[in-house]
DSSP file (Angstrom, degrees, kcal/mol; ACC not computed):
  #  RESIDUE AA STRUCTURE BP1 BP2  ACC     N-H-->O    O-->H-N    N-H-->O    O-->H-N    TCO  KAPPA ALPHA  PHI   PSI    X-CA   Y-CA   Z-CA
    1    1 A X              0   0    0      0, 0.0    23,-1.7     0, 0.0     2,-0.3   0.000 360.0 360.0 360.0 166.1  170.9  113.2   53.5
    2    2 A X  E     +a   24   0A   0     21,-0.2    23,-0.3     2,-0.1     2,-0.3  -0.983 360.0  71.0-169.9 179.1  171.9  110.0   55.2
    3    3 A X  E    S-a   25   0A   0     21,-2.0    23,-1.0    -2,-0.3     2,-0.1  -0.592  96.9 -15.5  94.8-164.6  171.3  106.5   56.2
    4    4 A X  S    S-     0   0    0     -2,-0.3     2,-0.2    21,-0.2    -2,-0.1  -0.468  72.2-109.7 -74.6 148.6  171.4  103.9   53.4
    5    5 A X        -     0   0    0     23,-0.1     2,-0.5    -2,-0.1    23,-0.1  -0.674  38.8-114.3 -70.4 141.8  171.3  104.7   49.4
    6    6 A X    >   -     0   0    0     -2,-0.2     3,-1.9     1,-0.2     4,-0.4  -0.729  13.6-138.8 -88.2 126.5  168.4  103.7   48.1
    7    7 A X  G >  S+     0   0    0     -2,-0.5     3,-0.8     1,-0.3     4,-0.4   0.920  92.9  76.7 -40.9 -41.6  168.7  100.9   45.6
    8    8 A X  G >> S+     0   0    0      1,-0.3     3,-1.5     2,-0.2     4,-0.6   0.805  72.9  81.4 -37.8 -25.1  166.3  102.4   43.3
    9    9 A X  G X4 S+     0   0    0     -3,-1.9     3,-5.8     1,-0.3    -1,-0.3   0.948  92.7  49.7 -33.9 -80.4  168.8  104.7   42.2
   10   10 A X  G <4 S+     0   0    0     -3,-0.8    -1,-0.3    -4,-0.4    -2,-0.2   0.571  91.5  71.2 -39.3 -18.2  170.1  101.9   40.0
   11   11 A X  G <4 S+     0   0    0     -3,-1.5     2,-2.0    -4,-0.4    -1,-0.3   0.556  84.7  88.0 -83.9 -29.4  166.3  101.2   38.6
   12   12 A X    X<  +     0   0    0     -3,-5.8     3,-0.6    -4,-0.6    -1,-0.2  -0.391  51.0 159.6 -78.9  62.7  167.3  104.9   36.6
   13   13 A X  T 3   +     0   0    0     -2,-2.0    -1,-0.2     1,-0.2    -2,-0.1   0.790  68.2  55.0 -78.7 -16.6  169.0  103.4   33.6
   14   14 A X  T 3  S+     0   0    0     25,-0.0    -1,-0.2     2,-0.0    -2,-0.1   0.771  81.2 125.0 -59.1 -43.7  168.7  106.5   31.3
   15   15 A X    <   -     0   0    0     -3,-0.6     3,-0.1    -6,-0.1    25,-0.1   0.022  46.5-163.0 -12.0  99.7  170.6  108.6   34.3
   16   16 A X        -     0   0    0      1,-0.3    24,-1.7    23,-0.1    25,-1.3   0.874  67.1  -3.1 -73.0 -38.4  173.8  110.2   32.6
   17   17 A X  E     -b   41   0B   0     23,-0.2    -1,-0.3    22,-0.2     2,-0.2  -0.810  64.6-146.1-169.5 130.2  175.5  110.9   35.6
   18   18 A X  E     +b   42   0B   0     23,-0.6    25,-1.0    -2,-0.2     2,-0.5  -0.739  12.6 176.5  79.2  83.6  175.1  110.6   39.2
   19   19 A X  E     +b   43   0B   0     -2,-0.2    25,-0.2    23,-0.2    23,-0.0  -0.956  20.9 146.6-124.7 131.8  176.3  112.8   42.3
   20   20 A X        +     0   0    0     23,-3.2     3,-0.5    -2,-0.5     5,-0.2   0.339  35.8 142.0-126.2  23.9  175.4  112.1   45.8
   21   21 A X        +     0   0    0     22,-0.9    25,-0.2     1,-0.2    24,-0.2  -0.040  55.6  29.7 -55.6 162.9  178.7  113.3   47.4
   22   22 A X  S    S+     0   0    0     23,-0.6    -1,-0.2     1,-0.2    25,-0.1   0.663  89.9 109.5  49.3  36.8  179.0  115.1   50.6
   23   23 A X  S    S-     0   0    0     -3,-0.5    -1,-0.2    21,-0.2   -21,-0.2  -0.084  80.3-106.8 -96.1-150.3  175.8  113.6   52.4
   24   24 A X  E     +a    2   0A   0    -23,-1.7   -21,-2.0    23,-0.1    23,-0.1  -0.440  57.3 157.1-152.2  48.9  176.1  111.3   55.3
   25   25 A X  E     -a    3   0A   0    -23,-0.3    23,-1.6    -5,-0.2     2,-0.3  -0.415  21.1-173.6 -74.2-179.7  175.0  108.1   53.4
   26   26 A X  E     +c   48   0C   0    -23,-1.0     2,-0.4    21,-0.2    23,-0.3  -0.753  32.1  32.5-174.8  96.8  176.4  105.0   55.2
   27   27 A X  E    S-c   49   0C   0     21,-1.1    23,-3.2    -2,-0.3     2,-1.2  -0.955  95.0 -17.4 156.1-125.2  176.6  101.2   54.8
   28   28 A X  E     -c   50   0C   0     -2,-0.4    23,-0.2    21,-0.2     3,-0.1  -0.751  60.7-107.4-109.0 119.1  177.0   99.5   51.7
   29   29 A X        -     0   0    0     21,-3.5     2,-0.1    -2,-1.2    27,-0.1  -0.218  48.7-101.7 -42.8 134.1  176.5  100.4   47.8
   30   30 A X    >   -     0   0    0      1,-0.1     3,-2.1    26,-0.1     4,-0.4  -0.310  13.1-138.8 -88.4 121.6  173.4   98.7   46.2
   31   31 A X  G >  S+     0   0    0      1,-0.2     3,-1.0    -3,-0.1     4,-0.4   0.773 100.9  66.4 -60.8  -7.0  174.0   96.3   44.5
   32   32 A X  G 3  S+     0   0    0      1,-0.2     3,-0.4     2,-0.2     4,-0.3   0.561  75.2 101.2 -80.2   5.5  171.4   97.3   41.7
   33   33 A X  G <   +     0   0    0     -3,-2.1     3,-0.3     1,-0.2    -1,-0.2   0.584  69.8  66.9 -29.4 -39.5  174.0  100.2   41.3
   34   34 A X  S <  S+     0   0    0     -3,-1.0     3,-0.4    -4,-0.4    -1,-0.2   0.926  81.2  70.9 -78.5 -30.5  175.3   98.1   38.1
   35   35 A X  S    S+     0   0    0     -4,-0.4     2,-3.9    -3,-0.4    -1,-0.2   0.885  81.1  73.0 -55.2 -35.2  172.3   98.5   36.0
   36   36 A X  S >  S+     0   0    0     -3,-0.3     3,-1.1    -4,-0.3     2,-0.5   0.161  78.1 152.9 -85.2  49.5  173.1  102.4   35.4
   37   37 A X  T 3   +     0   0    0     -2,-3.9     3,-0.1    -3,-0.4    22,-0.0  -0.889  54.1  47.3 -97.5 139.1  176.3  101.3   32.8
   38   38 A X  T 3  S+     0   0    0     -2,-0.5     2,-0.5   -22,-0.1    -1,-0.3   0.065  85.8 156.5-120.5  86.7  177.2  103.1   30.8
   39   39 A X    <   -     0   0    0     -3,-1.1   -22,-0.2     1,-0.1   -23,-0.1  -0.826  38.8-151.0 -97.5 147.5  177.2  106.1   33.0
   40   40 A X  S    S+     0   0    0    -24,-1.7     2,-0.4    -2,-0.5   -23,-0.2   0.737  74.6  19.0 -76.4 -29.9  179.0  109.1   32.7
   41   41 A X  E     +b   17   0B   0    -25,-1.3   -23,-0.6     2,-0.0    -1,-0.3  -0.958  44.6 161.6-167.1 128.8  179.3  110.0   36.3
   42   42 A X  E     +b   18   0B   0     -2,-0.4     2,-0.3   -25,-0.2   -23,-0.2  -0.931   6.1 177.0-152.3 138.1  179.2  108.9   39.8
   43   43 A X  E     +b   19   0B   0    -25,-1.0   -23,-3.2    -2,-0.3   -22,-0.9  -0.944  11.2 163.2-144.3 108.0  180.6  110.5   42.7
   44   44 A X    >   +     0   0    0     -2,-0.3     3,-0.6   -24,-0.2   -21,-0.2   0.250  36.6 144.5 -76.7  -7.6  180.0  109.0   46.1
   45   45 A X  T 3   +     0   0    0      1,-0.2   -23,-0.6   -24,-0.2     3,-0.1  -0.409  51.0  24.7 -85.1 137.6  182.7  110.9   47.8
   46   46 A X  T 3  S+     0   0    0      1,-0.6    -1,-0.2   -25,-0.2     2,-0.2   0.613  97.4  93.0 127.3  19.4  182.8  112.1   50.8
   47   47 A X  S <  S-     0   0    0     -3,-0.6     2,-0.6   -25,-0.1    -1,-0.6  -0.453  80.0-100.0-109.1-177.3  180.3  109.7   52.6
   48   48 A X  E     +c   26   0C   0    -23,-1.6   -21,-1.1    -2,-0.2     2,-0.3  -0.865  67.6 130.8-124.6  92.0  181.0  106.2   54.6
   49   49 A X  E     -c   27   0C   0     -2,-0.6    27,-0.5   -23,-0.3     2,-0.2  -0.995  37.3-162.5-148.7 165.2  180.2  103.5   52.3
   50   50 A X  E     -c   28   0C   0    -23,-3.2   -21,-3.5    -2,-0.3    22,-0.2  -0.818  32.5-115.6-136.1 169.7  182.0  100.1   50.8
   51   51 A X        -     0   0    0     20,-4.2     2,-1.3    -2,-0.2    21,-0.3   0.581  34.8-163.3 -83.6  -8.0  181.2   98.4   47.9
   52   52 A X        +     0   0    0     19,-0.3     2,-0.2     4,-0.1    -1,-0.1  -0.084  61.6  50.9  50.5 -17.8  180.0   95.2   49.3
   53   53 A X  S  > S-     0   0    0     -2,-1.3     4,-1.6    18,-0.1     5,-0.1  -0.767  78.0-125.9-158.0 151.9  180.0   92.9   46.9
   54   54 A X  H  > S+     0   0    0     -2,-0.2     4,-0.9     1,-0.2     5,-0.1   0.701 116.5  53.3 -90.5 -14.2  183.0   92.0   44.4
   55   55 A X  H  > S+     0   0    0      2,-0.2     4,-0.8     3,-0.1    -1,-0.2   0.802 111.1  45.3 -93.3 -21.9  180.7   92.6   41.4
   56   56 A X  H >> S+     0   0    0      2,-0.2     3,-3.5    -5,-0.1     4,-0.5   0.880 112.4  56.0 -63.8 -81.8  179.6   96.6   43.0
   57   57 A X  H 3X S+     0   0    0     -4,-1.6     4,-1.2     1,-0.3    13,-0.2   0.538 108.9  44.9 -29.2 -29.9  183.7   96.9   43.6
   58   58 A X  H 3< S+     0   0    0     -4,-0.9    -1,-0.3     2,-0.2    -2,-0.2   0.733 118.1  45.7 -79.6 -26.1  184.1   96.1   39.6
   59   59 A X  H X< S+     0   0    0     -3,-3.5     3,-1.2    -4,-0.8    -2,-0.2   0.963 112.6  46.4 -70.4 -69.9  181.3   98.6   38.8
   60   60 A X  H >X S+     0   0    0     -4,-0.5     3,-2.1     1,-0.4     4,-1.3   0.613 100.0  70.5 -92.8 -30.6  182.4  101.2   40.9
   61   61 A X  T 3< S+     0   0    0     -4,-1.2    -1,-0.4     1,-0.3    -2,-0.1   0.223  89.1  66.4 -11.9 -17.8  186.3  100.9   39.6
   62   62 A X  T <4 S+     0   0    0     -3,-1.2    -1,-0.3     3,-0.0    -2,-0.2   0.414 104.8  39.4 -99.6 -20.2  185.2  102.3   36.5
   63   63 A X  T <4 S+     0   0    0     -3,-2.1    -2,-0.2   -22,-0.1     2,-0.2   0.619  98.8  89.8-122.1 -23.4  184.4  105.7   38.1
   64   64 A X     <  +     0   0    0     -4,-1.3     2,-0.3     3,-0.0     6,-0.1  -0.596  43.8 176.4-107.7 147.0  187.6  106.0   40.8
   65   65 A X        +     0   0    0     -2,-0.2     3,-0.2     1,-0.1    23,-0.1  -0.656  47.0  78.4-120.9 171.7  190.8  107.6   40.1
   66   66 A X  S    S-     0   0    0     -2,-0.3    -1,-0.1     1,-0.2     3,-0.1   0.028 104.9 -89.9 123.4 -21.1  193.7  108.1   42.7
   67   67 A X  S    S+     0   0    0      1,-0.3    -1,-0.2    -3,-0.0    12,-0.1  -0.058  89.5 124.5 112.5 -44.0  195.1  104.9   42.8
   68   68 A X        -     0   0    0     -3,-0.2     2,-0.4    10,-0.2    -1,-0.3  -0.042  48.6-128.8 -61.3 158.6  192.7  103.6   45.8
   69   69 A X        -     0   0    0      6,-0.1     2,-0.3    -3,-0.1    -1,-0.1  -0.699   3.6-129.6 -82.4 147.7  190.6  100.7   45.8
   70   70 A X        +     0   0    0     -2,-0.4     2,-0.2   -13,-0.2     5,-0.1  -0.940  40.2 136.2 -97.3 135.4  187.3   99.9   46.5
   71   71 A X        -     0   0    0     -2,-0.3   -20,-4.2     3,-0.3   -19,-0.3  -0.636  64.0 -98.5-122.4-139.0  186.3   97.2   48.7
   72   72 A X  S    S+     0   0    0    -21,-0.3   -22,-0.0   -22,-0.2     3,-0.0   0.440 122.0  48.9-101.9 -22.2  183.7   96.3   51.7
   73   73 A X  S    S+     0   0    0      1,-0.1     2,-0.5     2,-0.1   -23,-0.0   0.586 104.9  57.0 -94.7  -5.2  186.7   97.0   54.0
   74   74 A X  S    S-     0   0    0      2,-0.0    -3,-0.3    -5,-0.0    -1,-0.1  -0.833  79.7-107.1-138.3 131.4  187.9   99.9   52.9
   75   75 A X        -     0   0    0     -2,-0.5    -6,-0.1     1,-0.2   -25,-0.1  -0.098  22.6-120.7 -61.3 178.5  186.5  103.7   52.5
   76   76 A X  S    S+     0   0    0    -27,-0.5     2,-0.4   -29,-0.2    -1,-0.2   0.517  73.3 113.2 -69.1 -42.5  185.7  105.4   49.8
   77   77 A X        -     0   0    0      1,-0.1     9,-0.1   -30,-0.1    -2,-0.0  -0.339  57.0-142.4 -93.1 110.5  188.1  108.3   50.4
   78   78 A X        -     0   0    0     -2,-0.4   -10,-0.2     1,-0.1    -1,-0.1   0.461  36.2-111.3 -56.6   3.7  191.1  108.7   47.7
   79   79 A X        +     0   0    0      1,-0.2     2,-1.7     4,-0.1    -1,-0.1   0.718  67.3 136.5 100.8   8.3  193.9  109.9   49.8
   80   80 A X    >   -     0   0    0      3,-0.3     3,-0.5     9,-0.0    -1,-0.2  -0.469  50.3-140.0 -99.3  80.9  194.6  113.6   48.8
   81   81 A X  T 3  S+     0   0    0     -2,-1.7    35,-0.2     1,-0.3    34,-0.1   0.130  88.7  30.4 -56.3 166.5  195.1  115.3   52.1
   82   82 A X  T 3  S+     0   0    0     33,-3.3     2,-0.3    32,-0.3    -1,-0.3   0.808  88.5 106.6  45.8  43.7  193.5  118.4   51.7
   83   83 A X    X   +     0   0    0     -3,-0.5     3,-0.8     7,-0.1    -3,-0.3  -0.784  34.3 175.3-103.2 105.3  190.7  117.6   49.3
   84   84 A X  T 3  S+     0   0    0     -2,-0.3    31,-0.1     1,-0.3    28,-0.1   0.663  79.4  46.3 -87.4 -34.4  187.8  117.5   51.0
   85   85 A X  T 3  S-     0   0    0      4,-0.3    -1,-0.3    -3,-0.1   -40,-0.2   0.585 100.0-132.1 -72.3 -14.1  185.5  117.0   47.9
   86   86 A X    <   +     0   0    0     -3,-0.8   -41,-0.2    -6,-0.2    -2,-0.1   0.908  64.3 131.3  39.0  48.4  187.7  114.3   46.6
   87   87 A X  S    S-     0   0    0      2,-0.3    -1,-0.1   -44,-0.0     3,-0.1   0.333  82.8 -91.1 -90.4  -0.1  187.9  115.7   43.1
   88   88 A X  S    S+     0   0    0      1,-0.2     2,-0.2    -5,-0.2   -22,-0.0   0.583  91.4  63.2  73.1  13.3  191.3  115.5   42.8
   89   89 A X        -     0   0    0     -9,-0.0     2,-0.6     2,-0.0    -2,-0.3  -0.984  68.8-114.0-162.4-152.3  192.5  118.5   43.9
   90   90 A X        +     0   0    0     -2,-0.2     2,-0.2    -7,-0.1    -7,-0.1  -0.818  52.6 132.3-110.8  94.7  193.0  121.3   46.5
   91   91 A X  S  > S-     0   0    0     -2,-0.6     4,-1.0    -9,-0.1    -2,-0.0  -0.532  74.0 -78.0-149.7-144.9  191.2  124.5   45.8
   92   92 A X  H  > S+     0   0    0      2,-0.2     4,-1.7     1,-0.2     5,-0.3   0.585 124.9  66.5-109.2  -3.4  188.9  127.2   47.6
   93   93 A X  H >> S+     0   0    0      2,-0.2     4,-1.5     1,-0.2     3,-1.4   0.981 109.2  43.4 -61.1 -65.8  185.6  124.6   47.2
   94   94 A X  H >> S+     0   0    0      1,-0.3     4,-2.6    -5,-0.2     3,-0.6   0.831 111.1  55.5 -36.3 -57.7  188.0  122.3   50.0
   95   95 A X  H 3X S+     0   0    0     -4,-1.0     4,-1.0     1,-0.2    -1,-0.3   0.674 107.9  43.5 -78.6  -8.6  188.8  125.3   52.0
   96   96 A X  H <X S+     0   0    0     -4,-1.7     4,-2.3    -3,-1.4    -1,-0.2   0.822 114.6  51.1 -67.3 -35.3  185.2  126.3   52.7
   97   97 A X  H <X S+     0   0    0     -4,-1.5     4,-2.1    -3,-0.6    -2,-0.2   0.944 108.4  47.7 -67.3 -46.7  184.5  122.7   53.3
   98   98 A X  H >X S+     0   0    0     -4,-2.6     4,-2.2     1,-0.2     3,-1.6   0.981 113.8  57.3 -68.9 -63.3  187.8  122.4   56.2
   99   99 A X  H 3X S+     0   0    0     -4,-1.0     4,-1.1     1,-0.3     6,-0.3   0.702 107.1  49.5 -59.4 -32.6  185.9  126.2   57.7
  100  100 A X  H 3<>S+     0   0    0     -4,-2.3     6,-1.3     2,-0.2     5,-0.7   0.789 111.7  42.2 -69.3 -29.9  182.8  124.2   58.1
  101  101 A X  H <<5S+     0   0    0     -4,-2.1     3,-0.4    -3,-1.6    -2,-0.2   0.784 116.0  49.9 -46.2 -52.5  184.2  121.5   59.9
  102  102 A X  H  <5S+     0   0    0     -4,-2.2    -2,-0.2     1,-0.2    -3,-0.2   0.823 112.0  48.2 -67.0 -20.0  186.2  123.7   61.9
  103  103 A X  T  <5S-     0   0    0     -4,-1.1    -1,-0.2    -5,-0.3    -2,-0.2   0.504 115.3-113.4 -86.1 -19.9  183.3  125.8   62.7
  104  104 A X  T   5S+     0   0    0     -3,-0.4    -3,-0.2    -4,-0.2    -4,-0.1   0.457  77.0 125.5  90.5   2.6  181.4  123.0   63.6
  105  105 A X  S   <S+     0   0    0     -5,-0.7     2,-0.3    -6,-0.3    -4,-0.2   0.704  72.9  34.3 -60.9 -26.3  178.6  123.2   60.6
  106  106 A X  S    S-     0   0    0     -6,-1.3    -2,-0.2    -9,-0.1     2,-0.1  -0.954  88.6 -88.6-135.6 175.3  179.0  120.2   59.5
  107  107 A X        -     0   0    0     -2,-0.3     2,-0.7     1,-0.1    -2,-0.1  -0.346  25.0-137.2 -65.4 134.9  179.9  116.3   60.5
  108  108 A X        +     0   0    0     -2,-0.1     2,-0.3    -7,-0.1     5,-0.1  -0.773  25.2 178.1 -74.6  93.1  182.8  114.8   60.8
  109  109 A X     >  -     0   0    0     -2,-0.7     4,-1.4   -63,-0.1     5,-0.2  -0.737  47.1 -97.2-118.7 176.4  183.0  111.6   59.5
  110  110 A X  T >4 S+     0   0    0     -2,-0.3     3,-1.9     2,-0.2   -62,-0.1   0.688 118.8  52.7 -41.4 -76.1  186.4  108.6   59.1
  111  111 A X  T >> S+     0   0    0      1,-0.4     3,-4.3     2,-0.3     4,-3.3   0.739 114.5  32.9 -47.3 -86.5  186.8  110.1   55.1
  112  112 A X  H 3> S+     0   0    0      1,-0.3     4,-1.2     2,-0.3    -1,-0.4   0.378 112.0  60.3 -84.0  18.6  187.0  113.4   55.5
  113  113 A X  H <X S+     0   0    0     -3,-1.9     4,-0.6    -4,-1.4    -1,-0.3   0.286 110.8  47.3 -67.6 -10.8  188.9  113.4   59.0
  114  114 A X  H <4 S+     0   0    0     -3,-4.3   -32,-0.3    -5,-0.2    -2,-0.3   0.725 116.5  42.2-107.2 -46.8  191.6  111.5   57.0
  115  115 A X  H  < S+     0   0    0     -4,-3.3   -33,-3.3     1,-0.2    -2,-0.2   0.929 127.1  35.1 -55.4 -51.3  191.3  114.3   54.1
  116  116 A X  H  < S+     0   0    0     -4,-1.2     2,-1.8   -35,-0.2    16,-0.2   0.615  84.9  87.7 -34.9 -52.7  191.2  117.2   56.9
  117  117 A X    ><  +     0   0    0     -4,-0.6     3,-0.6     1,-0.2     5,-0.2  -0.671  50.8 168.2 -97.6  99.3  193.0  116.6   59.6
  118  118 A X  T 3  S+     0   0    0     -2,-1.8    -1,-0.2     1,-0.2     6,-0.1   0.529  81.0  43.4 -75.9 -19.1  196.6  118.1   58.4
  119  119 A X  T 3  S-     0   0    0      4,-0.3    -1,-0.2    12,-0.0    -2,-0.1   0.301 112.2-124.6-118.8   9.4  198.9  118.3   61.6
  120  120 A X    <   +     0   0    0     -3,-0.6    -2,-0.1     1,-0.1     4,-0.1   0.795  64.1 134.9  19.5  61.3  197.2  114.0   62.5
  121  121 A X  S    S-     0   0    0      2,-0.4    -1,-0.1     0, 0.0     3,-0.1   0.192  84.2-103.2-104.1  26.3  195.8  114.5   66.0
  122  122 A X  S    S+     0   0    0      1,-0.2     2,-0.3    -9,-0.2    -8,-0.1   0.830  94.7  84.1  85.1  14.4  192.9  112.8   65.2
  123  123 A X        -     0   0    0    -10,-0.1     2,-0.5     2,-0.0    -2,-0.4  -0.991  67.4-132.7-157.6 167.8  190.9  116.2   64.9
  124  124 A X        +     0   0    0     -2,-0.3     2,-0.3   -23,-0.1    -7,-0.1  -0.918  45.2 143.2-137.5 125.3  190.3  119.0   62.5
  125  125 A X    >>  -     0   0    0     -2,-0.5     3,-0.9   -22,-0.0     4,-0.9  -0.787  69.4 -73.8-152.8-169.2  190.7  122.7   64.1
  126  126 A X  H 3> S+     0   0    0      1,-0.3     4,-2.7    -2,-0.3     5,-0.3   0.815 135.4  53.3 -72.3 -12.2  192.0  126.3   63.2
  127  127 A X  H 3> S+     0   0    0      1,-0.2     4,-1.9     2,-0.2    -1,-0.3   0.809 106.5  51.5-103.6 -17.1  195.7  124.7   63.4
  128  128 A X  H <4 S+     0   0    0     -3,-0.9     4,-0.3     2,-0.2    -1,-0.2   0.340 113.5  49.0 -67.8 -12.0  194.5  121.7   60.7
  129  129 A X  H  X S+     0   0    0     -4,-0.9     4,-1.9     2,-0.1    -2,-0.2   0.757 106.0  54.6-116.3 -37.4  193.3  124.8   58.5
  130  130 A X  H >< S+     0   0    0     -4,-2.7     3,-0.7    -5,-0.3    -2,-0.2   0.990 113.9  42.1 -58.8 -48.0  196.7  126.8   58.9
  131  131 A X  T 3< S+     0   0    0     -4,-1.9    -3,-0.1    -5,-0.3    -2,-0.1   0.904 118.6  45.1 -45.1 -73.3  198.6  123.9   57.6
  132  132 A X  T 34 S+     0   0    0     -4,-0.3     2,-0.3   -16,-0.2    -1,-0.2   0.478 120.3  35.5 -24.5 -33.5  196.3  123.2   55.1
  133  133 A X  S << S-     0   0    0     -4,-1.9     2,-0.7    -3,-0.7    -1,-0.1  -0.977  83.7-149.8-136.7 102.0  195.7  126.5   53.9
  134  134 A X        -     0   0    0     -2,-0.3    -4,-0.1     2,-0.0    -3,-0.1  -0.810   2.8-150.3 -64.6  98.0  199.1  128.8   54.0
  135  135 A X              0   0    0     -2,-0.7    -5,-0.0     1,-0.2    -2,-0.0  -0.458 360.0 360.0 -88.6 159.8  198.7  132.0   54.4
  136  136 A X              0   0    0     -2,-0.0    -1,-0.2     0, 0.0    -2,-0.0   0.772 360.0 360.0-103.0 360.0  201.6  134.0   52.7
């Protein structure tokens, strides 16, 4: 999927938890987004969106680990090179995901080019998946 999240999401206030990771949503989180508290789970990762708003960023702070921040300025993507899912860690889900990238099956987008791209030339290829992936 892609393009904008639809606010309505938030309109689901019964919703326990929430994944739309690995699409190709884009732009800014809705702000009706806040209504679903107390949810268990939301996972955005692995898309291009910012929070837009300081009251989304406060929402959406409640769900992210890693250290990172949320703003309007700044992605989504927590920082763990090699973890392509952004779950917080490195396993064989990520290395199917870097073999679809390298293969060309799916899009490349800022997030997971920063997660991907192991040797930093700004591209993700069979020599981004030997680092990544060691064989012994």
């Amino acid at each position: 999927m892609g393009g904008g999240v639809a606010g309505e999401l938030g309109n689901l206030t019964k919703l326990a938890s929430l994944d739309l990771s690995f699409n190709h949503f884009t732009g800014t989180v809705p702000e009706d987004f806040t209504k679903l508290k107390p949810i268990l789970g939301l996972r955005l990762n692995n898309n291009h969106l910012s929070a837009g708003s300081e009251t989304v960023r406060q929402f959406l702070d409640q769900y992210h680990s890693g250290g990172a921040t949320w703003s309007s300025s700044q992605s989504l993507w927590p920082g763990l090179l090699g973890d392509l899912n952004g779950d917080g860690a490195k396993d064989v889900l990520d290395l199917v995901a870097l073999l679809r990238l390298v293969r060309r099956m799916d899009a490349l987008n800022p997030d997971t080019l920063k997660a991907a791209d192991g040797n930093g030339d700004q591209g993700v290829d069979s020599m981004d998946l030997q680092l990544l992936v060691p064989l012994p």
